[in-house]
N, C-alpha and C positions, 0 to 999 in steps of 0.2 A: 170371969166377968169381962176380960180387956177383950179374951177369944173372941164369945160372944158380940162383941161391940166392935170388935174387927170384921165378923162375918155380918153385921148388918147395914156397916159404911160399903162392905166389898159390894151388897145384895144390892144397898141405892146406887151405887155406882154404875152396877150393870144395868138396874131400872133407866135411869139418865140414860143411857149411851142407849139403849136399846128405843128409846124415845125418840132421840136423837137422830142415829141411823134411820127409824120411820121417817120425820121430819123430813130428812136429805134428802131418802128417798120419793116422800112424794112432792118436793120442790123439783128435785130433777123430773118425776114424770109430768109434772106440769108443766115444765121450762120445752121439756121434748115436743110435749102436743102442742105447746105455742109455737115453737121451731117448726114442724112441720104443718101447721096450719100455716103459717107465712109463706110457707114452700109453694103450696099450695095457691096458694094467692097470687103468689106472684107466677106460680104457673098461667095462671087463670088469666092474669094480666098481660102475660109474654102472648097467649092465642088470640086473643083480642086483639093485643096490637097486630101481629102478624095477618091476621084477617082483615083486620080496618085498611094496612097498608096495600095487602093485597087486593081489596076494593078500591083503591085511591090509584093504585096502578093502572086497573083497569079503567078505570074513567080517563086516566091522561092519556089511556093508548088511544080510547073511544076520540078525542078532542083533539088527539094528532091526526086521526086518522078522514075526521072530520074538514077539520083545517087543510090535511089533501086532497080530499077532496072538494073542497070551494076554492083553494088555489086555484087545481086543474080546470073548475067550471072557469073562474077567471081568466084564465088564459086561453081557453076555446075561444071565450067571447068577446075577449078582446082579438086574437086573430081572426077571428070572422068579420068586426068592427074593420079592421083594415083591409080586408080580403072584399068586403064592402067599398069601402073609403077607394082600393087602387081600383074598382070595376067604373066608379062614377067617372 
């Protein structure tokens, strides 16, 4: 009878653990597909930014290069203004 009652405490025992074990394991495989969903995301956010920046670059170059060129008109026109101004 004790045997008996020995091998049904051993049987819920390994029922529990083996419960158990599933449990862990599908927390862990949850915990990983969050983990790499986030990965993922923030992938997704790193090309974005890298893109947006690299738009934003090209606009300053477009606005430098803008700006060189209405200095340089400025300066033709004002040395023609003077090139004016010594002929009077």
């Amino acid at each position: 009878m004790r045997k008996r009652k020995l091998e049904e405490e051993k049987e819920f025992k390994l029922l529990e653990l083996s419960i158990a074990e599933r449990k862990f394991k599908a927390e862990s495989d949850r915990e990983e597909s969050e983990i790499e969903m986030q990965k993922e995301q923030l992938s997704m956010k790193e090309r974005k930014f890298k893109v947006e920046t690299e738009r934003e670059d090209r606009k300053i170059e477009m606005l430098e290069r803008e700006l060189e060129m209405k200095m340089e008109k400025f300066r033709a026109e004002t040395e023609r203004e003077h090139l004016n101004v010594d002929k009077e």
